[in-house]
C-alpha positions as a printed NumPy array, in Angstrom:
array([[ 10.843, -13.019, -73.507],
       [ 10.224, -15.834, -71.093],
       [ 13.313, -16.8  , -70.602],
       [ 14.516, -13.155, -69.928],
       [ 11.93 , -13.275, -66.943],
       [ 12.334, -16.452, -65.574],
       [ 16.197, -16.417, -65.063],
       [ 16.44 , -13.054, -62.883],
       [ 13.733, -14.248, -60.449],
       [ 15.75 , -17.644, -60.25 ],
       [ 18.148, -15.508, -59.084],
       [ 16.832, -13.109, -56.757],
       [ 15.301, -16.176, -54.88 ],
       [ 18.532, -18.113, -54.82 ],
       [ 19.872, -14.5  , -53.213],
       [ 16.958, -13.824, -50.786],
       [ 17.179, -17.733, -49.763],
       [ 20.865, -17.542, -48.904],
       [ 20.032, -13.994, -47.086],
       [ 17.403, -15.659, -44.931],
       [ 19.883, -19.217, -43.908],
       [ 22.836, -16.336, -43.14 ],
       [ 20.024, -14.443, -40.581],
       [ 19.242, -17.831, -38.943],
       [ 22.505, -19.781, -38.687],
       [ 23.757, -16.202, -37.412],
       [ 21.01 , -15.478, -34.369],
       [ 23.872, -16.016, -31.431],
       [ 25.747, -12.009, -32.971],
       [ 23.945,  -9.322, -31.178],
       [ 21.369,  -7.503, -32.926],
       [ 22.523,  -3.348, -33.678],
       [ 19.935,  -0.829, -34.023],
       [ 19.983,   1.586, -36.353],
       [ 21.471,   4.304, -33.7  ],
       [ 24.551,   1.703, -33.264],
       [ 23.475,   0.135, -30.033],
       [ 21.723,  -3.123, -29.143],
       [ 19.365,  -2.55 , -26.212],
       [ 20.94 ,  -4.339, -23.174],
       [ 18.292,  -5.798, -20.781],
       [ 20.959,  -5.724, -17.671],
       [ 21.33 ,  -1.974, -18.006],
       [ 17.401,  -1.305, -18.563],
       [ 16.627,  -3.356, -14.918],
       [ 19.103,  -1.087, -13.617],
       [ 17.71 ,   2.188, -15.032],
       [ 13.955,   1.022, -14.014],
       [ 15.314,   0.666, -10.516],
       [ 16.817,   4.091, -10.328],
       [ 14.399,   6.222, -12.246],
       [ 10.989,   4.564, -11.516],
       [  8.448,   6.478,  -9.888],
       [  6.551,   3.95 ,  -8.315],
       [  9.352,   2.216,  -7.197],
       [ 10.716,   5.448,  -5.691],
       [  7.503,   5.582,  -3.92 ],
       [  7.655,   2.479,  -2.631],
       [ 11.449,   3.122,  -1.358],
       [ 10.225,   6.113,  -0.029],
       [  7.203,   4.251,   2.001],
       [  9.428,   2.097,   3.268],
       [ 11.726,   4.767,   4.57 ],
       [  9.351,   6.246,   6.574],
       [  8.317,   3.085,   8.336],
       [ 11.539,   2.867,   9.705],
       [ 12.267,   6.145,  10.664],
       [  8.342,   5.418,  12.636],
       [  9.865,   2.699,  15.059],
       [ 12.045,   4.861,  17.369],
       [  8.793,   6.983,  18.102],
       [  7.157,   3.37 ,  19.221],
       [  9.357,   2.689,  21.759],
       [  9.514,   6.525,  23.485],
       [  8.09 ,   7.128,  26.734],
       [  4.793,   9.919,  26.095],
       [  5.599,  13.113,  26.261],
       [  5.972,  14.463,  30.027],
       [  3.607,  17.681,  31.03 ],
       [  4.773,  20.997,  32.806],
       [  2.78 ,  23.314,  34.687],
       [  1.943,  25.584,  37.379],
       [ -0.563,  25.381,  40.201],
       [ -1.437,  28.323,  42.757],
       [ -2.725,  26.918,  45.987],
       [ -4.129,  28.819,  49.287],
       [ -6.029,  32.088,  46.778],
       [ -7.469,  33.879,  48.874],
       [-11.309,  33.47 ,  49.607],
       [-13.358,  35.413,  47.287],
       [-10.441,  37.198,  45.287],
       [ -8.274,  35.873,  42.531],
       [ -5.315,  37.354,  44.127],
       [ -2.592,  34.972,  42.674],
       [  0.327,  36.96 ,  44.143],
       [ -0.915,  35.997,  47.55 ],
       [ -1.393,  32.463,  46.603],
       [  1.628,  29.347,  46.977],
       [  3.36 ,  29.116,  43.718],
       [  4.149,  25.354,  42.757],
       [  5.685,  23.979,  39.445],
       [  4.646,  20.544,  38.684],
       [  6.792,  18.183,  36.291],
       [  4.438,  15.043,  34.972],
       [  5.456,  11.77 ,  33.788],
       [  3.433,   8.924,  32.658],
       [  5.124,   5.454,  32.715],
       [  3.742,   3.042,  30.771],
       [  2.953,  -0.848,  32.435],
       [  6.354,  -2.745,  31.704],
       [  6.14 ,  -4.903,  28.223],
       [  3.57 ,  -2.13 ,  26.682],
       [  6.666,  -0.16 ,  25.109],
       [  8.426,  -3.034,  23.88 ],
       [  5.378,  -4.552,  22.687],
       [  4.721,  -1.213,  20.83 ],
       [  8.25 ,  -1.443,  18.911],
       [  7.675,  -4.899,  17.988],
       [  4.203,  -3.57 ,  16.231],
       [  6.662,  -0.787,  14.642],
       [  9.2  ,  -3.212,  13.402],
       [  6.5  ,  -5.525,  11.79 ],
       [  5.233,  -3.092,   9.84 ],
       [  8.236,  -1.618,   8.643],
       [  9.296,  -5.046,   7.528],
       [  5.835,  -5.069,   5.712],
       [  6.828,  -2.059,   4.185],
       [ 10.501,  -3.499,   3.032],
       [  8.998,  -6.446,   1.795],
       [  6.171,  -4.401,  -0.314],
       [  9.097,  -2.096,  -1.758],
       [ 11.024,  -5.612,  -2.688],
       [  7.672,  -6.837,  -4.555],
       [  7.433,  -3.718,  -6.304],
       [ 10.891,  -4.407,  -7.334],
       [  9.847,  -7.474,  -8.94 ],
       [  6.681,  -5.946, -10.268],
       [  8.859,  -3.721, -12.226],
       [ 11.24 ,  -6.159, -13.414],
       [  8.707,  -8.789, -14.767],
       [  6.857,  -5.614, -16.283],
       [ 10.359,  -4.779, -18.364],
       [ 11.548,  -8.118, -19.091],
       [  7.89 ,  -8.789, -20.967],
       [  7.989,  -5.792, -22.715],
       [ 11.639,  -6.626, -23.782],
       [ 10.669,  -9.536, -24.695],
       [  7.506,  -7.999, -26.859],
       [  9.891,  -6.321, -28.429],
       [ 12.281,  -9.005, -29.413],
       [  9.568, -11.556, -30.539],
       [  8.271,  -8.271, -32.48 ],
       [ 11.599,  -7.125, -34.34 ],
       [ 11.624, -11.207, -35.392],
       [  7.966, -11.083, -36.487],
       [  8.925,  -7.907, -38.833],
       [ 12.102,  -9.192, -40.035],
       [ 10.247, -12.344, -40.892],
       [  7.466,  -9.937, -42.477],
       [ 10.029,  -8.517, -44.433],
       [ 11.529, -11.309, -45.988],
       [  8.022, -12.948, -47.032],
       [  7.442,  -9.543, -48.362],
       [ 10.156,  -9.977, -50.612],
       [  9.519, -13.219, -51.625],
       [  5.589, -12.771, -52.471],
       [  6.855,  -9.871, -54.502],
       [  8.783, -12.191, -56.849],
       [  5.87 , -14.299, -56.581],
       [  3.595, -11.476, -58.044],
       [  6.508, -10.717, -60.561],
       [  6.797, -14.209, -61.788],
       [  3.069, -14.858, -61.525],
       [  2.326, -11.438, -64.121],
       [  5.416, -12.851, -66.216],
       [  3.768, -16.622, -67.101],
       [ -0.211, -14.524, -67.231],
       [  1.845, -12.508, -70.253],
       [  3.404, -15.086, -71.676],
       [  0.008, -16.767, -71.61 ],
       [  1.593, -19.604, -69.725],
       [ -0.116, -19.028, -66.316],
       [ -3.839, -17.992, -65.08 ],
       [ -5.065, -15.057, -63.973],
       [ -6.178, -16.486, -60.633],
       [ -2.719, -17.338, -59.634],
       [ -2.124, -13.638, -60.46 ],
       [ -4.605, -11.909, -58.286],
       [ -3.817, -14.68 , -55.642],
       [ -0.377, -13.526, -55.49 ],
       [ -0.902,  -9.981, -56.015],
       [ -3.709, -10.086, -52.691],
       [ -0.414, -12.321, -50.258],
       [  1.639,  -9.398, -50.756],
       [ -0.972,  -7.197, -50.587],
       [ -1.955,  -8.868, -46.907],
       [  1.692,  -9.186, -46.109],
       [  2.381,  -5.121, -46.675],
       [ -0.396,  -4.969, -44.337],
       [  0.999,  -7.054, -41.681],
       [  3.939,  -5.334, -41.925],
       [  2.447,  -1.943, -41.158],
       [  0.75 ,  -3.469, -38.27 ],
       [  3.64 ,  -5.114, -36.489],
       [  5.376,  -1.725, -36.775],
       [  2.477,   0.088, -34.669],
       [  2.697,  -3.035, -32.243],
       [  6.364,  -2.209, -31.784],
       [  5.701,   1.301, -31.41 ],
       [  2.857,   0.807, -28.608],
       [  5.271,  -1.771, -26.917],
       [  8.237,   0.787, -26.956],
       [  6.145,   3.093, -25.633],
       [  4.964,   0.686, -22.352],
       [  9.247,   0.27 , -21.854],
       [  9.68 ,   3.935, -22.123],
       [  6.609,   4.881, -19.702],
       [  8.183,   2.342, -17.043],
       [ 12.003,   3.379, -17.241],
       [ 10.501,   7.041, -16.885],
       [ 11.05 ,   8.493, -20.404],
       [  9.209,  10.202, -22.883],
       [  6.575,   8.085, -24.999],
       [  7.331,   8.955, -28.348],
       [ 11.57 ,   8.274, -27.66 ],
       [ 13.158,   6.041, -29.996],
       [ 14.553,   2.407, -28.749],
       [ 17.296,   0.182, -30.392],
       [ 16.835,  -3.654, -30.923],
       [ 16.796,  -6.389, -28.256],
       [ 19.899,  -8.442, -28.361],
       [ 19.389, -12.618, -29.241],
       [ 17.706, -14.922, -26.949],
       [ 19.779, -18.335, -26.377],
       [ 17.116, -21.054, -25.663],
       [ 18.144, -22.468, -21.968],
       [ 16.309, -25.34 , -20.004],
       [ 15.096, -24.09 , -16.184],
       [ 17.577, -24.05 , -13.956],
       [ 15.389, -25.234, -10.626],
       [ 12.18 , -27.482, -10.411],
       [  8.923, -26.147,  -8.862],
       [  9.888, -28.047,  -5.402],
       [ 12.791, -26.132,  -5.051],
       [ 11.569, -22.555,  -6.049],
       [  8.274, -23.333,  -3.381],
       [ 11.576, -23.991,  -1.004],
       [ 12.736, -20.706,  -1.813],
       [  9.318, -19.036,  -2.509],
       [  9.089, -19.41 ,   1.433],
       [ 12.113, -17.554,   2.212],
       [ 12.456, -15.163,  -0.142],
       [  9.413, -14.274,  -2.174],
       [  8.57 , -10.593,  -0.487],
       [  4.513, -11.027,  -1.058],
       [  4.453, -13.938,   0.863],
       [  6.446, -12.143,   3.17 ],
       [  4.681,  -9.079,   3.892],
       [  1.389, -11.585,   4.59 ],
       [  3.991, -13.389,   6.676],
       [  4.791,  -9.74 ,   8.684],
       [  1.092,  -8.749,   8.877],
       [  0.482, -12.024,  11.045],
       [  2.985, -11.167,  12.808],
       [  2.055,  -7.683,  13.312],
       [ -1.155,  -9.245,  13.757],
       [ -0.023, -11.002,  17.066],
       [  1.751,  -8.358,  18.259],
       [ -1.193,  -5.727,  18.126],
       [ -2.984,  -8.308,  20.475],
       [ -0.742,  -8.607,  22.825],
       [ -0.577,  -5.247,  22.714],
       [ -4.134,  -4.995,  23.031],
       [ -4.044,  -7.247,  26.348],
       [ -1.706,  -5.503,  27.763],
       [ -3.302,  -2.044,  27.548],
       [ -5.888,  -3.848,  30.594],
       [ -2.558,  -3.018,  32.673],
       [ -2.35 ,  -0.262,  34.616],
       [ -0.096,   2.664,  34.164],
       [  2.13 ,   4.632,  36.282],
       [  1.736,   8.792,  36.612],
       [  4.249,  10.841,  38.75 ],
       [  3.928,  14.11 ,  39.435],
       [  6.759,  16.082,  41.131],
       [  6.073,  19.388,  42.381],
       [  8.21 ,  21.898,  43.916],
       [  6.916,  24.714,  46.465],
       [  7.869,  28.581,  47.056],
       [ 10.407,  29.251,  44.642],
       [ 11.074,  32.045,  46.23 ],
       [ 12.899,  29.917,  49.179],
       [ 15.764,  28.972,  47.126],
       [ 16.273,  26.863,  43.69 ],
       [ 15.291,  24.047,  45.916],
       [ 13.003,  23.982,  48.402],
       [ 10.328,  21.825,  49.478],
       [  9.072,  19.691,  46.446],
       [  5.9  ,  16.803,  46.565],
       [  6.294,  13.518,  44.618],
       [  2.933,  12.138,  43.615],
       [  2.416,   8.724,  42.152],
       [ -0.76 ,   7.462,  40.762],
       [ -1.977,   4.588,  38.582],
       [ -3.867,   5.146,  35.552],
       [ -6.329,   1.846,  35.776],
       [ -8.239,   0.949,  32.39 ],
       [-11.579,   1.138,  34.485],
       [-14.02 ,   0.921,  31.765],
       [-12.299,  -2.18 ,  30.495],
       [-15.677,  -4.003,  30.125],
       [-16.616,  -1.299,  27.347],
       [-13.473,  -0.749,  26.042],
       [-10.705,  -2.666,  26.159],
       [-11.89 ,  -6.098,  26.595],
       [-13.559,  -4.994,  23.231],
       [-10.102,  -3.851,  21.59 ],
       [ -8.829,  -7.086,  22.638],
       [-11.739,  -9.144,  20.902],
       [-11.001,  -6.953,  17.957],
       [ -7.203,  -7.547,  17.666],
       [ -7.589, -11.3  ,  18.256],
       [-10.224, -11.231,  15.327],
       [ -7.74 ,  -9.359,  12.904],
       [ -4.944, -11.98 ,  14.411],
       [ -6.791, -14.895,  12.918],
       [ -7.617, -13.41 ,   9.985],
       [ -3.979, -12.401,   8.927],
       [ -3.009, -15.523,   9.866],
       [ -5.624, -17.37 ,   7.397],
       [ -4.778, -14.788,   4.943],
       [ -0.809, -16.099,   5.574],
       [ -2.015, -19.648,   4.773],
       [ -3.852, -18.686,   1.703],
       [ -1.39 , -16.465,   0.28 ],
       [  0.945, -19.499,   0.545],
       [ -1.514, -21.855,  -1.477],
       [ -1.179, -19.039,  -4.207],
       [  2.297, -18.589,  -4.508],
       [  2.801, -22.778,  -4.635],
       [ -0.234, -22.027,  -7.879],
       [  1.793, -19.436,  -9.165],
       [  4.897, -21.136,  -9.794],
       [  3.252, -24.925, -11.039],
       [  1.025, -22.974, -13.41 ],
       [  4.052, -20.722, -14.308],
       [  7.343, -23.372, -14.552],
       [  4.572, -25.827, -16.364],
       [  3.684, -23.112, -18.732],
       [  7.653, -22.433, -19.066],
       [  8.625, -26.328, -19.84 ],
       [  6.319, -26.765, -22.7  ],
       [  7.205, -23.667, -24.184],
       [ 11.015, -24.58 , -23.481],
       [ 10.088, -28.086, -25.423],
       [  8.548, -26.503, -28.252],
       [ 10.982, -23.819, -29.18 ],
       [ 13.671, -26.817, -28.996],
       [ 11.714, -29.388, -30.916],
       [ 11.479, -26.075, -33.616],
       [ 14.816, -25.176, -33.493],
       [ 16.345, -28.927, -33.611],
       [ 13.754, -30.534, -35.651],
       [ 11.37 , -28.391, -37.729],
       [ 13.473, -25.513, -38.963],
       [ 16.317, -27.947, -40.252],
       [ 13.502, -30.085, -42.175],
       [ 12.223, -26.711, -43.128],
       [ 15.362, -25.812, -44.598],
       [ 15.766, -28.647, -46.618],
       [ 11.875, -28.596, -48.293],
       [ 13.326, -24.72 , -49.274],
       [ 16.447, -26.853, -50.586],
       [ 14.924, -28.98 , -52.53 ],
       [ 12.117, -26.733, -53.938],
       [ 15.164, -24.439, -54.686],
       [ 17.282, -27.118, -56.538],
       [ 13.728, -27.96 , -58.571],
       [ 13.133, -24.894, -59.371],
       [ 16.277, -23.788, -61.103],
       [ 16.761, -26.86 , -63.05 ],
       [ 12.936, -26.028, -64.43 ],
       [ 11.582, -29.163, -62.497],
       [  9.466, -27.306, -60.009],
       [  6.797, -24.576, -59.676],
       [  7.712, -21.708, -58.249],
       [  4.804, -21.363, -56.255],
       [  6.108, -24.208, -54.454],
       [  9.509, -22.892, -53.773],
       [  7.169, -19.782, -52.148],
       [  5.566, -22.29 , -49.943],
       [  8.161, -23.763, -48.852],
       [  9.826, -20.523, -47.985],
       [  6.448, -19.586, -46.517],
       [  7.072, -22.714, -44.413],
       [ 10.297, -22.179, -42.729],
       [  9.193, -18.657, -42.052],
       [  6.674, -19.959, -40.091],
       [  8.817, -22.207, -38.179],
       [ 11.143, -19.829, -37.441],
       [  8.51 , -17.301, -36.23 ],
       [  7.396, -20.094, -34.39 ],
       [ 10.372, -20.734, -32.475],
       [ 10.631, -17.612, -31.592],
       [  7.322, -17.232, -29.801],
       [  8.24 , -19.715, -27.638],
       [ 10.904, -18.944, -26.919],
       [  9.812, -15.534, -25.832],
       [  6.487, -17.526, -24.05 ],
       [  9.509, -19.037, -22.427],
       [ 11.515, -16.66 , -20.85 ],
       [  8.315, -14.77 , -20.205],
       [  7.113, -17.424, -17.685],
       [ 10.191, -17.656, -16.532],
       [ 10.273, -13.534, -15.315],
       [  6.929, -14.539, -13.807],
       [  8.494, -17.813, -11.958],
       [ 11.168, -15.149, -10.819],
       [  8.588, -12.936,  -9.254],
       [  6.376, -15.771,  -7.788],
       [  9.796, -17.134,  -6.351],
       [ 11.528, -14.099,  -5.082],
       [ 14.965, -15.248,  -6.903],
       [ 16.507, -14.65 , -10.387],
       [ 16.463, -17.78 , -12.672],
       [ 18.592, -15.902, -15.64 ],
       [ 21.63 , -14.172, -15.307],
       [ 22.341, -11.705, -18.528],
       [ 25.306,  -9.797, -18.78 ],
       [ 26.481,  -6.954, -20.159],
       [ 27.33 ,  -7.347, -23.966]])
């Protein structure tokens, strides 16, 4: 009767063991969901650009800043009316009374227009540069729920597989407590692994479920609608060091551009402000009698439109724009000290996670493998316990798992290195 037990779970183990070394050495073929279709992460970016809300918004934002900077540089809008003169005294007799048409135009001090489009232009660059970071908002947001998904399909394939094994464990565990070769303790200890593992299992499966939920709220679908599996990660070094993304940070990265555009905008509005201490220039043309002909005598009338209560007003708006000038500009400077924070903390973060998942995948897991080998080999040939053969296959699960969270911390810092830079570090194509 103990032999009949024993020699089937050999089996099974041998089977699940060589199921387990075929998932591993095979992680470079693209994973299929159950619909037929890996999830590609290339063709959700593109999807979350075109069906975002927020980033629609943002598009939309910027849209109307531009379409703002042609009113900037227009002259104000010129004034038309009519003026009786010579009424007679002590009637309101207009039909007695000189007919005139007046035409009015105010000219604004030369530089004030120009200086208003170059206010116009700086904010809608502010506005480009906010839709571009809520570009990059939206892709780092994707990528790490990807990537939550990925680590989480590993985790429950892992789960599964210990699953299996603590199951034989339980099997072979009740087998030697009826035979009266094994303890009861060894029983319930086995029975209360799977029991735990079961458990985990259920749990990782309402992770994935939350997680595919976050995807589907940011590429605009419904909650509840089903996604395939994430396609294998390769493990890659980075591609740049933090010297040159802080290069390219100051070129490209749109955050630090839109403080950038405000301090411009900044400077602008105060030179606008000085400039409004300029007088402008009012004509008036009018033109008399109609009834003497389409053109008869007409009166041109120029006047200047002087900021006279400058010492209450202007002077003020001009203290107030130089004020906001400095500021932006400080903000500028500390918005730079961020970004340059951003991407140490984030490439650092990114480099030890790089150095783990390769000392895991070229060191650990192999040695891993061969513990499972030998326990294996000692455990057929009746040599070993098979609790040990469990452990060791306990083991290598847990360096694979792992691996594969750091891999994922990986390329997770690396999406946030992307957005801190302004430029894309990975480059993943269509399957």
């Amino acid at each position: 009767m103990q032999h009949f037990n024993k020699q089937p779970t050999r089996q099974r183990i041998v089977g699940l063991l060589l199921s387990a070394s075929v998932m591993w050495q095979a992680a470079a073929i693209p994973a299929v969901a159950a619909d037929g279709a890996a999830l590609s992460l290339p063709s959700l970016l593109d999807e979350a650009r075109r069906v975002n809300p927020d980033l629609r918004a943002a598009r939309k934002r910027w849209e109307a800043a531009q379409a703002r900077v042609p009113l900037s540089k227009g002259l104000p809008a010129p004034r038309i009316g009519v003026e009786w003169e010579e009424i007679p005294k002590g009637t309101v007799k207009l039909d007695q009374a000189m007919l005139m048409y007046q035409l009015i135009q105010a000219l604004p001090f030369p530089g004030k227009l120009s200086a208003r489009k170059r206010v116009a232009v700086k904010e809608a660059q502010m506005a480009a540069m906010m839709f571009k970071q809520a570009e990059w908002d939206l892709i780092s947001q994707v990528k790490a729920a990807y990537y939550d998904l990925y680590l989480l399909d590993r985790e429950l394939e892992i789960q599964q597989e210990q699953l299996l094994w603590l199951e034989q464990a339980v099997a072979a565990a009740r087998a030697r407590y009826a035979s009266g070769t094994g303890m009861q303790a060894e029983l319930l200890a086995a029975q209360a692994d799977a029991l735990e593992a079961s458990n985990m299992r259920s749990i990782l499966l309402n992770r994935r479920q939350a997680t595919a939920a976050h995807l589907n709220h940011l590429l605009n679908r419904a909650s509840h609608e089903g996604l395939g599996e994430p396609a294998p990660l390769a493990l890659a070094p980075l591609p740049l060091s933090p010297e040159e993304l802080l290069l390219t940070a100051r070129e490209r990265q749109p955050e630090l551009l839109v403080f950038r555009y405000s301090a411009e905008r900044a400077e602008a509005s105060w030179r606008l402000a000085k400039r409004e201490l300029l007088p402008d220039l009012e004509t008036m043309l009018e033109l008399r009698d109609p009834a003497m002909g389409p053109v008869g005598p007409w009166d041109l009338t120029l006047a200047l439109v002087l900021p006279f209560w400058f010492w209450t007003k202007q002077r003020y708006g001009v203290r107030g724009a130089l004020y906001d000038k400095e500021s932006a500009q400080a903000a500028y400077e500390g918005m730079q000290n961020e970004i340059a924070k951003r991407i140490h903390e984030h490439w650092h973060e990114a480099m030890a996670a790089y150095r783990s998942a390769r000392l895991a995948s070229d060191g650990l897991i192999p040695l891993g493998q061969q513990a499972v080998a030998s326990a294996m080999a000692a455990y057929i040939g009746g040599q070993g316990p098979f609790m040990e053969l469990v452990d060791a296959l306990r083991m290598l699960s847990e360096r694979r798992l792992a691996y594969y969270r750091e891999l994922v911390n990986l390329e997770q810092h690396v999406a946030m290195l992307e957005q801190a830079a302004g430029v894309e570090l990975r480059h993943p194509e269509e399957p």
